[in-house]
C-alpha positions in Angstrom: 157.7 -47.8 100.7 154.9 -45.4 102.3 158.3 -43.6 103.9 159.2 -43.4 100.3 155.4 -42.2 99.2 155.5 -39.5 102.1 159.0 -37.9 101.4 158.2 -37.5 98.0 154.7 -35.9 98.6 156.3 -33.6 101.2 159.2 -32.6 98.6 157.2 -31.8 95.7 154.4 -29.6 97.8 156.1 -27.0 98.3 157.3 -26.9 94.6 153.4 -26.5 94.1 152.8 -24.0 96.3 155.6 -21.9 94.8 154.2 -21.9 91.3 150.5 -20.2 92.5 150.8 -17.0 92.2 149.4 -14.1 94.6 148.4 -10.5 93.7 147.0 -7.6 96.0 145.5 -4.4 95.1 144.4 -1.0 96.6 140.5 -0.9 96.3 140.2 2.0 97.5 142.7 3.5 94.8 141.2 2.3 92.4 137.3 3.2 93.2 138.2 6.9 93.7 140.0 6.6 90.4 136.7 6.3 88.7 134.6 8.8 87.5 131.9 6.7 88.1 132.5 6.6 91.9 132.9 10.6 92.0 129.6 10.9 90.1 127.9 8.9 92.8 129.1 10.2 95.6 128.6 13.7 94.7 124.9 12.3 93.9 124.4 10.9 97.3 125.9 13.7 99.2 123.2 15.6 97.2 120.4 13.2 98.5 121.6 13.3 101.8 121.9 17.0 102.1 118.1 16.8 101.4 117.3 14.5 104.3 119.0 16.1 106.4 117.5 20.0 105.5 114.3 18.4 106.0 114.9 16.6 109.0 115.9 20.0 110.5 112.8 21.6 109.3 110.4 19.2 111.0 113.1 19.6 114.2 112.7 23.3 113.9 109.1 23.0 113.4 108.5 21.0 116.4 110.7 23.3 118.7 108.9 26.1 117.7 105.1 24.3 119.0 107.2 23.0 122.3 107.9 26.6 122.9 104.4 27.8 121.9 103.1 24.4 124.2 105.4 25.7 127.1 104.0 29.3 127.1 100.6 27.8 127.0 101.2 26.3 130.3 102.1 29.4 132.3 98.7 31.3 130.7 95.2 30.2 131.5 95.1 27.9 128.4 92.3 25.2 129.1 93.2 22.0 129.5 92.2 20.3 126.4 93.7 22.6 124.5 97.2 22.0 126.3 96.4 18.1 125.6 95.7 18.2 122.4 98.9 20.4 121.4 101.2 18.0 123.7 99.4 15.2 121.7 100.3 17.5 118.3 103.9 17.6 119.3 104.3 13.7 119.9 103.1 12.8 116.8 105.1 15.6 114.8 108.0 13.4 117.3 106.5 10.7 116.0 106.5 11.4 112.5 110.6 12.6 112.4 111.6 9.2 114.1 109.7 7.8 110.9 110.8 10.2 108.4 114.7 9.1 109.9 113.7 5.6 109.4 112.5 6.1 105.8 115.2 8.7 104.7 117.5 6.3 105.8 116.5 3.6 104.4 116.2 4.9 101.4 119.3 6.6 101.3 120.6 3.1 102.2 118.9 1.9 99.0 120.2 4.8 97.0 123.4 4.1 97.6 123.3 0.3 97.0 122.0 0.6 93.7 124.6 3.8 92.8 127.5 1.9 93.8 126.6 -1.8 92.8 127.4 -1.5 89.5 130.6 0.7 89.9 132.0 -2.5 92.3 130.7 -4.9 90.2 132.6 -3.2 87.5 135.9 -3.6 89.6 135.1 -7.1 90.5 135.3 -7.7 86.7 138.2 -6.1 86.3 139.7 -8.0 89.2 138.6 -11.0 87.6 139.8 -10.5 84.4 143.5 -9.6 85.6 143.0 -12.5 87.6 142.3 -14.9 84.6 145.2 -13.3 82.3 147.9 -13.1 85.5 147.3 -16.6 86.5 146.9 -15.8 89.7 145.5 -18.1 92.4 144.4 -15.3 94.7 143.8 -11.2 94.6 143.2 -9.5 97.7 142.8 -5.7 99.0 145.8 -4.9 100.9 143.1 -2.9 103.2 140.5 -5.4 103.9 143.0 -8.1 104.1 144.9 -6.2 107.2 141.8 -5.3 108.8 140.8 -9.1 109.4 144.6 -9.6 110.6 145.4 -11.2 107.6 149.3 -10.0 106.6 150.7 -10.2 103.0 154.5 -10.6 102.2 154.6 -8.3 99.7 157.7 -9.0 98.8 156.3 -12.7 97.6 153.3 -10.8 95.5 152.6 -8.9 92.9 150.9 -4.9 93.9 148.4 -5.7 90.2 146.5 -2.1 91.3 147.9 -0.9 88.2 146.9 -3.5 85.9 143.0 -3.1 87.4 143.1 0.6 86.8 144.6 -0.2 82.9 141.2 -3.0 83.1 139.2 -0.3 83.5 140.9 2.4 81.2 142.3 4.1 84.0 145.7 5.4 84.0 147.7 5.1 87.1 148.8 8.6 87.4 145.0 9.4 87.7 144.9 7.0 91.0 146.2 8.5 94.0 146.6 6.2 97.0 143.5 6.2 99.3 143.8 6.6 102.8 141.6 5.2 105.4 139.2 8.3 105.7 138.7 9.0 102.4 136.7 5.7 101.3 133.6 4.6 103.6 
């Protein structure tokens, strides 16, 4: 009898398995497909060229006093003055490490709040082709390969398509990502 039980359980699981139904889609595709995305980018590339033309300034600024601080020590410059410009020049040092810190940070907090709601909006859409497709699972093809995860792809569906029609995309405004063009 439990012989019985245990064919019959091992028979019909497969038959399970084969009705759930897998997807995958291109998430990088899709993101640069959205004006949204392009917007943002351009928005933090913007931001960032403004750290970084400010970080050079206080770079510049402080090569200019080591150089004045170096001439210093060949002349007959009194000591306390020498000290107190080498203790100038650390903190200027000191402030760049911090204006890093804080650029980056913020730049960090920029982007989060830029792009949250652009992936939140794919997420949806995910979902939502998810829900109408029946399908058990969606994956990115990409992030899925990078954790050594490999998908048959000849047992699922590529739904990239139906995400970019989700988000009133069309797919000849998608063109596949590669690996260098999406952080």
């Amino acid at each position: 009898m439990i012989k019985k039980i245990l064919l019959m359980v091992l028979f019909i699981a497969p038959l399970g398995l084969a009705a759930q139904k897998f997807a995958t889609f291109d998430y990088a595709t899709v993101m640069q497909a959205m004006p949204e995305t392009k917007k943002a980018q351009t928005e933090l590339e913007s931001l960032n060229n403004q750290y970084r033309t400010e970080l050079q300034n206080m770079q510049k600024e402080i090569q200019t006093k080591m150089e004045k601080y170096e001439a210093e020590i060949n002349d007959k410059t009194p000591e306390n003055i020498r000290t107190r410009r080498a203790q100038e020049i650390q903190e200027m040092q000191q402030r760049l490490q911090q204006a890093y810190e804080d650029n980056t940070k913020n730049f960090q907090d920029e982007e989060t709040k830029k792009m949250q709601p652009i992936i939140q909006k794919v997420i949806d859409a995910v979902n939502a082709v998810s829900k109408e497709g029946n399908y058990v699972y969606i994956i990115d093809k990409a992030s899925s390969q990078n954790a050594g995860i490999f998908v048959n792809t000849a047992l699922n569906e590529d739904v990239t398509n139906k995400v970019l029609a989700k988000l009133g995309l069309s797919a000849s405004a998608a063109t596949p990502a590669t690996p260098s063009t999406m952080k």
